[in-house]
VOPA-383276 format. One record per residue (C-alpha): residue number from 1; x, y, z. Coordinates in steps of 0.001 Angstrom, whole numbers, padded with zeros to 6 digits. Each point is the difference from the previous one (the first is absolute). Example, Ala and Ser with C-alpha at 12.3 -4.5 7.8 and 13.67 -1.06 7.14 Angstrom:
<1; <012300; -004500; 007800>>,
<2; <001370; 003440; -000660>>,
END
This chain:
<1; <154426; 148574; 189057>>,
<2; <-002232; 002756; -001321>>,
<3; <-000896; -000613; -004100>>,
<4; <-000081; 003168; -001190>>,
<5; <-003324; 001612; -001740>>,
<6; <001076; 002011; -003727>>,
<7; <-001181; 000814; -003097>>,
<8; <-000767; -003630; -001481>>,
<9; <-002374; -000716; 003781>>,
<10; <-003061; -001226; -000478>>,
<11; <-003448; -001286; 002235>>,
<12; <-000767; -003802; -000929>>,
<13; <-003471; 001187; -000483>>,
<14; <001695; 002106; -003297>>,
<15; <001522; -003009; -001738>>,
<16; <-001639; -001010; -003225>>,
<17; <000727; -002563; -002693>>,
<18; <003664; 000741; -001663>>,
<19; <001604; 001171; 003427>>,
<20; <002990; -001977; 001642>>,
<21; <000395; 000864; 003569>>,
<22; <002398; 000141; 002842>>,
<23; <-001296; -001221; 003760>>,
<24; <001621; -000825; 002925>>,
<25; <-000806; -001246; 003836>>,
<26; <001847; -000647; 003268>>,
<27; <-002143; -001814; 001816>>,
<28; <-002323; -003087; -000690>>,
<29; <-003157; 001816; 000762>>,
<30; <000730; 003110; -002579>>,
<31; <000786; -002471; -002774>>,
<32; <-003945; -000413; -001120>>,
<33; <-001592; 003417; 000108>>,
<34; <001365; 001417; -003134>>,
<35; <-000166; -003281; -001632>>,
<36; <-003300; -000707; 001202>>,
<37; <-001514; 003105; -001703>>,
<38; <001650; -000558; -003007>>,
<39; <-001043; -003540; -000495>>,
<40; <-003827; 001416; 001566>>,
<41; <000034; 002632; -003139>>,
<42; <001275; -002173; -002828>>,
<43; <-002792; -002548; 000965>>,
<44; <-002849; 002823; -000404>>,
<45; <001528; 001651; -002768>>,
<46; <-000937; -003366; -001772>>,
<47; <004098; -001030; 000297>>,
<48; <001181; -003288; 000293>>,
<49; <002568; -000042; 003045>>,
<50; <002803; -001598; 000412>>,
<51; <001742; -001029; 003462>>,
<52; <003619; -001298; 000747>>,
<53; <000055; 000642; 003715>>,
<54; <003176; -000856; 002318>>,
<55; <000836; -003185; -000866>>,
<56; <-000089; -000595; 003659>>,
<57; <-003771; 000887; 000134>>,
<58; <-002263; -002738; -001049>>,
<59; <-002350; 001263; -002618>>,
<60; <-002938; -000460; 002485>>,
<61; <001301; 002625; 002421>>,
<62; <000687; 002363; -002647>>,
<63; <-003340; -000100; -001320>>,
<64; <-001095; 000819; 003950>>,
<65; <002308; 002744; 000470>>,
<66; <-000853; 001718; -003333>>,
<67; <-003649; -000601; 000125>>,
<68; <-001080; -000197; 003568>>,
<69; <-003826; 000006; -000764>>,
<70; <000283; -003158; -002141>>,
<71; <-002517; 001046; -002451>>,
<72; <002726; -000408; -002964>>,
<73; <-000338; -003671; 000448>>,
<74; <-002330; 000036; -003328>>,
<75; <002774; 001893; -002267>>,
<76; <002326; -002721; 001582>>,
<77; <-002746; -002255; -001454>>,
<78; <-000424; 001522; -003525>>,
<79; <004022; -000182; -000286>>,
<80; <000029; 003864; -000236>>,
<81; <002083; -000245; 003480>>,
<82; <003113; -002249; -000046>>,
<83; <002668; -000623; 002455>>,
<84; <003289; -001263; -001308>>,
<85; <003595; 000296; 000740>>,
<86; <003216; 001259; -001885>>,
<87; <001195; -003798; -000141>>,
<88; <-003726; -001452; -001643>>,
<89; <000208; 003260; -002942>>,
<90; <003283; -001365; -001345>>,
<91; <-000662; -003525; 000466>>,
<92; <001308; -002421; -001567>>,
<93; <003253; 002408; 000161>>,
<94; <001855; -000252; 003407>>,
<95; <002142; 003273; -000758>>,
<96; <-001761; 003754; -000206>>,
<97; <001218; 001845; -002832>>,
<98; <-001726; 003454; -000893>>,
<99; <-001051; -001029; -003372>>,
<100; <-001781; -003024; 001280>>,
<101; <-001752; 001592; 002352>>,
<102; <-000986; 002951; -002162>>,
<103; <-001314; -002268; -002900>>,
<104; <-002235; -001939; 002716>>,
<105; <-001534; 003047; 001362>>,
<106; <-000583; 000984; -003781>>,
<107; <-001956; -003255; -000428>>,
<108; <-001753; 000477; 003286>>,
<109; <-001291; 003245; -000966>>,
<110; <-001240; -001016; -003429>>,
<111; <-001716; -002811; 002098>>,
<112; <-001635; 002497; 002120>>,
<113; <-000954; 001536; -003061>>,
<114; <-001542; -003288; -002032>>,
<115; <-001553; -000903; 003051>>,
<116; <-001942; 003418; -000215>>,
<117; <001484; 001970; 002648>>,
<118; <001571; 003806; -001074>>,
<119; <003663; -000786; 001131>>,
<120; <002270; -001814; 002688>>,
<121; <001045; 001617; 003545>>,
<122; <002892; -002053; 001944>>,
<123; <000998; 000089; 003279>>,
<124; <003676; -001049; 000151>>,
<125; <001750; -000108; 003613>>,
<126; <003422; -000008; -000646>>,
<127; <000835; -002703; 002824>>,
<128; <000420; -002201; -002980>>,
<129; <003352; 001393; -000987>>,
<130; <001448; -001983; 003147>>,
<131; <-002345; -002982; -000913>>,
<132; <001519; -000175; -003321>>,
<133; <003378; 001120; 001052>>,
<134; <-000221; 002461; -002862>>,
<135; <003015; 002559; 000242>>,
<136; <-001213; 003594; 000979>>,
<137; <001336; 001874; -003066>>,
<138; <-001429; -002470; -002002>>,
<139; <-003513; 001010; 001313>>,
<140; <001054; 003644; -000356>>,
<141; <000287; -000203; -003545>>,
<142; <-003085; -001642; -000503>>,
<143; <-001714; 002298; 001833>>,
<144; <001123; 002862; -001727>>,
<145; <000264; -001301; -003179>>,
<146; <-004249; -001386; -000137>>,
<147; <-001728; 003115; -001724>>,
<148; <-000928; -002551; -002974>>,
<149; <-002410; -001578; 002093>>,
<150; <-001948; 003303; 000995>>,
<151; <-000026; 002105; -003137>>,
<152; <-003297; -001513; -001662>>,
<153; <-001557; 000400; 003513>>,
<154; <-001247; -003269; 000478>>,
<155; <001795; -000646; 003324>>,
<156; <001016; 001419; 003110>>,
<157; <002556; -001353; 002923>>,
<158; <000839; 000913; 002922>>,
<159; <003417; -001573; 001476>>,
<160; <000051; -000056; 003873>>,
<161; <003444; 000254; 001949>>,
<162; <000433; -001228; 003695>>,
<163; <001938; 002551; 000918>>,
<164; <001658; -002339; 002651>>,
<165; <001184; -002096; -002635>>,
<166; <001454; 002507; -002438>>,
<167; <002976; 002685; 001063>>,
<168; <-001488; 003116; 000426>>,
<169; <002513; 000488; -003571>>,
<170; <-002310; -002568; -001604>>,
<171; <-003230; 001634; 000532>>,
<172; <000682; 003627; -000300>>,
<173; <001795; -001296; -003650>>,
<174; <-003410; -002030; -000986>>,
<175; <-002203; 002834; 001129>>,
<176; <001740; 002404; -001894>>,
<177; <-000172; -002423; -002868>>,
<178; <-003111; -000410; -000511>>,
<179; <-002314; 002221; -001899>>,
<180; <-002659; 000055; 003448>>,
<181; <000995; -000033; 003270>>,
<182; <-003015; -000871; 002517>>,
<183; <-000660; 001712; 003427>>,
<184; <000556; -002581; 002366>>,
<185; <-003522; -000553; 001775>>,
<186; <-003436; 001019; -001586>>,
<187; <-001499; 002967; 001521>>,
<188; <003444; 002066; 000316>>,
<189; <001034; 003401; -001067>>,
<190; <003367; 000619; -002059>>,
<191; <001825; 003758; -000272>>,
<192; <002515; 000699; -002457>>,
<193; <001174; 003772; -000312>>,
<194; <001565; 000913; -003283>>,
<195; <001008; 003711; -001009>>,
<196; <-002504; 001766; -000203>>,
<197; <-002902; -002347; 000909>>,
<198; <-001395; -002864; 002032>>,
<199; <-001137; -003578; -000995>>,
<200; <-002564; -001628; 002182>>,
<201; <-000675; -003877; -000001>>,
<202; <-002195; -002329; 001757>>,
<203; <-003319; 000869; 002185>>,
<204; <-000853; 003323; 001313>>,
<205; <-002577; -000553; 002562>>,
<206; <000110; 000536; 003600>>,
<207; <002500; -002695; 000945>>,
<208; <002490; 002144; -002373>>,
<209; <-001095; 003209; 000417>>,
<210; <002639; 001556; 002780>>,
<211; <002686; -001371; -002810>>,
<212; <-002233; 001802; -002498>>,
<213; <000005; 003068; 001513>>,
<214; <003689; -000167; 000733>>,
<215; <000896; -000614; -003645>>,
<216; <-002078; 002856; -001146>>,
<217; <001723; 002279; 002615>>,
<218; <003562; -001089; -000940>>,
<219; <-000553; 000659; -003757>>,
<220; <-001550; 003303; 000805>>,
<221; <001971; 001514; 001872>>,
<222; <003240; -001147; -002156>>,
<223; <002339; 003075; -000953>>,
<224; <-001166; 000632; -003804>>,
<225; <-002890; 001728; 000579>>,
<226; <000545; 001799; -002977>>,
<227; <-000274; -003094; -002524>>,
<228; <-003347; -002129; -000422>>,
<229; <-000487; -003161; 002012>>,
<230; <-001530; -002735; -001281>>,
<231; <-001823; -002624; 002932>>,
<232; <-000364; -003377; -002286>>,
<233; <-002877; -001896; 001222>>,
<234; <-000620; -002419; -003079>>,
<235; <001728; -002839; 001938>>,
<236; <-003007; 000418; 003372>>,
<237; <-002178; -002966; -000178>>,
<238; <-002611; 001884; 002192>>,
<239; <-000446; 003542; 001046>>,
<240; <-002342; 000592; 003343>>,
<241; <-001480; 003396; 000034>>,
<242; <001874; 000850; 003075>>,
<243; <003352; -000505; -001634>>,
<244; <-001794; 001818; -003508>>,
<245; <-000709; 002878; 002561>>,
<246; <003632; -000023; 001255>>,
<247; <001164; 000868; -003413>>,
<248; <-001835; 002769; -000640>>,
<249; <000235; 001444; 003546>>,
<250; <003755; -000322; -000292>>,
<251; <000593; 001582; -003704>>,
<252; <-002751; 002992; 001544>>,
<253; <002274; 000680; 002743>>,
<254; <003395; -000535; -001515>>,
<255; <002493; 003006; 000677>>,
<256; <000957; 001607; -002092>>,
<257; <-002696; -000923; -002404>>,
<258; <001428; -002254; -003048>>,
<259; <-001800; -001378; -002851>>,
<260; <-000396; -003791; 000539>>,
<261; <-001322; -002463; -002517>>,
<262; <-001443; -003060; 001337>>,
<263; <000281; -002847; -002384>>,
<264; <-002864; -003130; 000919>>,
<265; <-002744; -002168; -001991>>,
<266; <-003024; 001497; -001268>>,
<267; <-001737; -001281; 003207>>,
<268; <001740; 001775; 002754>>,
<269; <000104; 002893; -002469>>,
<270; <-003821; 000264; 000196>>,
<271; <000671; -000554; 003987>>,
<272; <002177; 002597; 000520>>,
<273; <-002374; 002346; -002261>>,
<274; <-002976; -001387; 002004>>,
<275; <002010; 001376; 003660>>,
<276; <000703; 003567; -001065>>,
<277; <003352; -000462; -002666>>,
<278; <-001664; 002782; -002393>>,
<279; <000304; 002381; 002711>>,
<280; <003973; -000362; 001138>>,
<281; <001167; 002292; -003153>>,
<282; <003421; -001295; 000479>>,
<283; <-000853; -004281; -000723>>,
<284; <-000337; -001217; -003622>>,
<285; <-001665; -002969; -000212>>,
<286; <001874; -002360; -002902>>,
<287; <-002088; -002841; -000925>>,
<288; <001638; -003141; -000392>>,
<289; <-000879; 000096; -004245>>,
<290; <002255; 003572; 000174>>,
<291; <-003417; 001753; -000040>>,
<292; <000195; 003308; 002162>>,
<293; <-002808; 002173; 001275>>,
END
């Protein structure tokens, strides 16, 4: 089952403190990259991390498949790494209820912050619905229903679905639920066309950049040549000059010629600039701040 990429798609490398995402896997391999660099981040962002792995996984193995070099043993050490479990965060309850679990992550990020760290990140796979037998909508509801716990941005989560556990109903209802929706493996590229413009997520290096180019092309060439198109790069985690140099080759050549405003962070504006985007009289650089030149 394909997981669509939209509006709300984001690169794990883009979450920050007060974001609640969406993940998903199919396979026991894919499971740790995203989670990996999200756990990687939080610990050198100066985060304390928190892990509740398949309850299936011993807590040994996760901390090998997330961090495969080993040399987060010492924030293991320090406490500013912790694996845990659904079941040990409501303890001594036996039953999950969204309130309880809530009001422990609340004290677990004001921990994290006495302790001297600048917020909580949790990993949460969502195996532990069947461990607890917790009813689906139940979990539905709580996940939709959590912005409380992300609006003094102090915390992040990300909640990872098996997708071989959850009907393909389930997943695409908790992806569109929640306010982020990861791509599914680090290093990908996301499209989403929209009228009048293109939104561009992930990596574009040269892995990505045949899907790049493609993209580009597609939103180009669409039929409303007469109306502005806006190409959204503020979600691209990195921008290789090859795939900079796409953009303007593509916006030069466009027929017929349409203004196009290409939206993207100060640093891939001064990129762009750097490869030639003052000379395409047709591309408007928007800065991510709303500054134009």
């Amino acid at each position: 089952m394909a997981v669509p990429v939209d509006a709300h798609t984001l690169a794990v490398e883009q979450m920050r403190l007060g974001d609640h995402a969406f993940a998903h896997y199919e396979d026991d391999e894919l499971r740790w990259g995203v989670l990996g660099v999200f756990a990687q981040l939080g610990l050198a962002r100066g985060e304390k991390v928190v892990v509740m792995a398949d309850p299936d996984v011993p807590h040994d193995e996760a901390f090998r498949q997330l961090f495969p070099d080993g040399v987060s043993e010492a924030a293991v050490s320090r406490g500013q790494l912790r694996f845990t479990s659904m079941r040990e965060l409501i303890d001594p309850h036996r039953s999950f209820t969204a309130e309880r679990q809530m009001g422990r992550l609340r004290e677990e990020t004001e921990q994290a912050r006495s302790e001297g760290y600048a917020g909580l990140r949790s990993i949460i796979d969502m195996a532990w619905v069947q461990d607890l037998g917790m009813d689906v909508e139940g979990v539905m509801h709580r996940e939709t229903h959590a912005e409380a716990l992300f609006t003094d941005r102090l915390y992040a989560e990300i909640c990872s679905y098996d997708r071989r556990r959850f009907t393909p109903e389930t997943v695409e209802a908790m992806r569109v639920g929640h306010p982020v929706a990861l791509l599914e493996r680090p290093g990908e590229l996301g499209a989403f066309h929209f009228d009048h413009g293109l939104r561009l997520v992930g990596e574009a290096d040269w892995s990505t950049r045949a899907q790049w180019s493609a993209a580009l092309e597609d939103a180009l060439s669409g039929p409303s040549a007469d109306h502005p198109l806006l190409i959204d790069l503020t979600p691209v985690s990195f921008l290789s000059v090859t795939c900079g140099t796409e953009v303007l080759r593509q916006v030069r050549q466009a027929r017929p010629a349409r203004r196009v405003e290409v939206r993207c962070s100060p640093f891939n504006a001064e990129l762009l600039r750097r490869l030639g985007a003052r000379g395409v009289g047709t591309l408007f650089l928007v800065e991510d701040e709303g500054s134009v030149w």
